[in-house]
C-alpha positions in Angstrom: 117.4 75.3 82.7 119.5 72.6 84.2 119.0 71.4 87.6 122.7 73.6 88.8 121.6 76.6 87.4 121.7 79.5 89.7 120.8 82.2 87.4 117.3 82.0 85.9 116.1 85.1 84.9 117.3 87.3 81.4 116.8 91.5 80.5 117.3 92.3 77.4 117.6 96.4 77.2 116.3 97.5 74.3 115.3 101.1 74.8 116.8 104.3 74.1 116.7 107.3 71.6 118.5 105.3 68.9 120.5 109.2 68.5 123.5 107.4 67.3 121.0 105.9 64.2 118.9 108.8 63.4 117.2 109.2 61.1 117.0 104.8 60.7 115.9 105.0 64.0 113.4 108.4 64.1 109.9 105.6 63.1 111.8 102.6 65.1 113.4 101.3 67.8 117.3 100.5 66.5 117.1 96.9 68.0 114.4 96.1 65.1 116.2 96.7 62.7 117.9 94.3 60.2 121.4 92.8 61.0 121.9 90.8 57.4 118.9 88.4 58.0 117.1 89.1 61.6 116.2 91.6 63.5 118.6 92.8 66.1 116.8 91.8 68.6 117.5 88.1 67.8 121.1 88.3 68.3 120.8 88.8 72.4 117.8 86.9 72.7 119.5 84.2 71.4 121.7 84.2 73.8 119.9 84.4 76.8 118.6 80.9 75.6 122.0 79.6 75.0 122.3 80.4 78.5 119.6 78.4 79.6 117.9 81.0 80.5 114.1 80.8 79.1 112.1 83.4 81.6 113.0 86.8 79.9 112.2 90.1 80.3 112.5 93.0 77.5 112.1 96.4 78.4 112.0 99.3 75.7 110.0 102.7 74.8 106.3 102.9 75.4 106.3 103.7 71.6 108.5 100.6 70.2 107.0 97.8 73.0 104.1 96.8 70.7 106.3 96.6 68.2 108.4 94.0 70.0 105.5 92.2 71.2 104.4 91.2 67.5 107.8 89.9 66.9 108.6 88.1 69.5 105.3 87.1 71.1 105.3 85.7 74.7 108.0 83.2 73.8 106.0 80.2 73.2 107.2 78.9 69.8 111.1 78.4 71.5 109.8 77.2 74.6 110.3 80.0 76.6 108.6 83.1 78.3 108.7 86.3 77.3 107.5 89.5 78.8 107.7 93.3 78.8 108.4 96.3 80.6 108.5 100.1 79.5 111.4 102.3 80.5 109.9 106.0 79.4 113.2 107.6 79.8 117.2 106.4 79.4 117.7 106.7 82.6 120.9 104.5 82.6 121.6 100.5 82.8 121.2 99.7 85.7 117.4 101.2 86.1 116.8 97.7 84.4 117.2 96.0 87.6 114.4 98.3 89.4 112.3 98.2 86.2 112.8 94.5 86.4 112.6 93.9 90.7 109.2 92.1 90.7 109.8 90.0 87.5 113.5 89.6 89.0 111.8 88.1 92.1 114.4 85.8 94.3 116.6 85.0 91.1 119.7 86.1 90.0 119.7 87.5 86.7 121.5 87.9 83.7 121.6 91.6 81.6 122.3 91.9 77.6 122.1 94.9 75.6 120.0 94.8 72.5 122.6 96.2 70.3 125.0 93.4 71.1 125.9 90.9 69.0 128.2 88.1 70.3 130.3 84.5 68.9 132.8 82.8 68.9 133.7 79.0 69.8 133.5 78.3 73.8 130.9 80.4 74.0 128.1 78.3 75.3 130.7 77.2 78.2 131.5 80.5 79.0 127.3 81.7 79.4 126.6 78.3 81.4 129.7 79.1 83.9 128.5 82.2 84.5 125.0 81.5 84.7 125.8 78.8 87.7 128.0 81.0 89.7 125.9 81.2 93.1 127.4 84.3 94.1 128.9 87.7 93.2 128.8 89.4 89.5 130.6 88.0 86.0 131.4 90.3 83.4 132.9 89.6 79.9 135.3 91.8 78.7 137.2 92.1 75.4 140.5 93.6 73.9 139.8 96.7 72.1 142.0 99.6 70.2 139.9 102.4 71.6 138.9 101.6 75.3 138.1 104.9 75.5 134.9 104.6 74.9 134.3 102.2 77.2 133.8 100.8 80.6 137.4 99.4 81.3 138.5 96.6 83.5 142.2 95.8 84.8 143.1 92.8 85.9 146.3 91.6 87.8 148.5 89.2 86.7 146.1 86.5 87.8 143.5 87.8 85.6 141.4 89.3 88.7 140.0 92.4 88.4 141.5 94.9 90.2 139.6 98.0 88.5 136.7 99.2 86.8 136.5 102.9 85.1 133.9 104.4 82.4 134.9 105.8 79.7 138.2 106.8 80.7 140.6 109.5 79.2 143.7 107.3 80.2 142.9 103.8 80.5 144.6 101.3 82.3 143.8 98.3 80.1 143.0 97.6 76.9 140.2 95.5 77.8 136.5 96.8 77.5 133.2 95.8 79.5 130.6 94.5 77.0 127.2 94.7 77.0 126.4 91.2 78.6 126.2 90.9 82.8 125.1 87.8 85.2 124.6 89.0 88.7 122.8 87.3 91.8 119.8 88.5 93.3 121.8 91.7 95.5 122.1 93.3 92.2 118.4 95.1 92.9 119.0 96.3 96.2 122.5 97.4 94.7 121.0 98.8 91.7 118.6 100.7 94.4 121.5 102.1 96.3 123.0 104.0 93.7 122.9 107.6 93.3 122.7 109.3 89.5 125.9 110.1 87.5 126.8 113.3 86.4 124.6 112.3 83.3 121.5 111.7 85.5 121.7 107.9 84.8 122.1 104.7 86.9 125.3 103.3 85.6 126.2 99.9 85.2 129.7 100.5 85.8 128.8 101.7 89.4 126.7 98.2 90.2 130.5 96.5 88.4 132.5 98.3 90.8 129.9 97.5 94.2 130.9 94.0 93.4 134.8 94.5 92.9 134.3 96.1 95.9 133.5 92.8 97.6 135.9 91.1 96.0 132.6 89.3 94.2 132.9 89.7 90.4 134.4 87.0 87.9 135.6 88.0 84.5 135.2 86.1 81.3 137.5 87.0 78.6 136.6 86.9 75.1 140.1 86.1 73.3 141.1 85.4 69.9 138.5 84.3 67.6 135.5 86.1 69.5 133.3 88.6 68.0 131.5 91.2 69.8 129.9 93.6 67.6 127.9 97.0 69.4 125.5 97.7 66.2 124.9 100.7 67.3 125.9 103.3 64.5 125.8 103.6 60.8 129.3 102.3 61.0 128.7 99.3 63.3 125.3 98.4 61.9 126.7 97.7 58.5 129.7 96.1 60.0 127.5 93.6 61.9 125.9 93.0 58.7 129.0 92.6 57.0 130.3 89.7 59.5 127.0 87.8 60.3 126.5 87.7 56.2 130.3 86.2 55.8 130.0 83.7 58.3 126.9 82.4 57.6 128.1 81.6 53.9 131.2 80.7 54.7 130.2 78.3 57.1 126.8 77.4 56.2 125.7 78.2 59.9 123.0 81.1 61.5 124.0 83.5 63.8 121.3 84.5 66.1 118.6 82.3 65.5 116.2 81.8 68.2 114.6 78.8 66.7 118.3 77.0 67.0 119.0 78.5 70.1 115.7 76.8 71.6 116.4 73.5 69.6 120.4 73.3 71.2 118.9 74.3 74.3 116.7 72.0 74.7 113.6 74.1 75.0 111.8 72.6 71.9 112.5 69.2 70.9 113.5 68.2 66.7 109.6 68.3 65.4 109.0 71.2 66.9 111.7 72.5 65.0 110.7 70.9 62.2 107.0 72.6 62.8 108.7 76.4 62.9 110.6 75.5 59.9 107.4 74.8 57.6 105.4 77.4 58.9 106.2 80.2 56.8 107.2 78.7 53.5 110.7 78.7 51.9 113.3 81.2 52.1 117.0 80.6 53.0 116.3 81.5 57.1 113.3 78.2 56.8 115.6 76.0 54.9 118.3 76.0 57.5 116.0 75.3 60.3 114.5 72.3 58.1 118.1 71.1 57.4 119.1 71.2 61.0 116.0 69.0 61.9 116.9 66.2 59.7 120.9 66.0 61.1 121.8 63.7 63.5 122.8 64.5 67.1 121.2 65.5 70.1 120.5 69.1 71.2 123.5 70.7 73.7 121.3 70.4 76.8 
């Protein structure tokens, strides 16, 4: 983390009944399974990190958190910290926030859904402005043809946001809430404040709207070029797959990979990602890494 930024803390929500998956997801939790090459986990840890955030907390099922312990670890290996949290029930979003108060602490914090995948050019510039915002709530929204099934922001002619709805049956935009939030530390006693939707969950549209409310939320707009990819059903899962698995041999790159994502963050230096590389012997994921250690350039500190 940089000496300007504000926001130091990352959730990553990776719990849930995984209904929309069943029966992939009646042994496992969904975010373990495979996108192409990683788990699916990797996609929004990676970009915490890219965020500069390296103090994270992942919260998931009593059944599936030993499962995500052995994968991930406490973090070490990229330089950062990693622990966990159980949420028993789906009791909504925003429950993160309480599940999450003491680890929270006097931070703000930033929130990703572990079904999320995101990329596109710019990026990195848009998680490091929102991660040094000192105050209010940033969102990042994108364009999509069935809002619907979304939250749904509208913003005025200056792009502000002028208002925030879930899932509704006429929306006023086209422009949907994805599952990635950076908020400063009144998100917990706003997250506390809330009282259950009809559903009989915390919503994370309601803690959205407290901050519109105060004229306090930002919006960064993922245009042309941008992926954001919700892997979470049949449909979406192979779709993900689909699109990490072009790009990658298209463009010789890896999406998701927390070993880079340390490395660019400057939370391991080259040999130690030289060291990851060689630990597990070759395969196509190793022989990247090992390749990326031996380029020139510095890491995008």
């Amino acid at each position: 983390m940089s000496d300007d930024q504000v926001i130091s803390k990352g959730i990553i929500l990776a719990g849930g009944e995984g209904t929309r998956l069943y029966p992939l997801t009646r042994a496992i939790s969904k975010q373990l399974l495979p996108v192409y090459d990683k788990p699916m986990v990797y996609y929004p840890l990676s970009v915490l990190m890219l965020a500069g955030i390296r103090d994270i907390l992942l919260i998931s099922t009593p059944r599936d958190l030993p499962l995500f312990e052995r994968l991930l670890g406490d973090g070490n290996d990229w330089g950062i910290h990693i622990q966990y949290a159980a949420q028993p029930k789906p009791r909504g979003l925003a429950e993160a926030f309480l599940i999450g108060r003491e680890f929270i602490g006097s931070s703000g914090v930033a929130l990703i859904l572990g079904d999320n995948i995101f990329h596109g050019t710019g990026l990195v510039r848009m998680l490091y402005a929102a991660a040094r915002r000192a105050r209010g709530a940033t969102v990042f929204a994108c364009e999509v043809g069935d809002p619907e099934r979304y939250g749904v922001i509208e913003l005025d002619a200056d792009g502000r946001p002028v208002s925030i709805e879930e899932k509704p049956s006429a929306p006023r935009s086209s422009l949907a809430v994805t599952g990635l939030y950076f908020y400063d530390n009144d998100v917990v006693s706003v997250a506390n404040g809330l009282e259950p939707s009809a559903r009989g969950e915390l919503e994370i549209t309601d803690v959205n709207r407290a901050y519109l409310e105060r004229a306090q939320l930002s919006v960064e707009l993922l245009e042309h070029g941008f992926a954001w990819l919700d892997a979470g059903t049949p449909e979406a899962l192979l779709q993900a797959s689909t699109y990490v698995q072009t790009m990658e041999s298209r463009q010789g790159i890896r999406i998701g990979c927390p070993e880079e994502s340390a490395w660019r963050s400057g939370c391991i230096d080259r040999a130690q990602l030289r060291l990851l590389a060689r630990r597990r012997g070759e395969n196509g994921y190793d022989l990247h890494l090992l390749e990326l250690a031996k380029r020139h350039g510095e890491p995008l500190t």
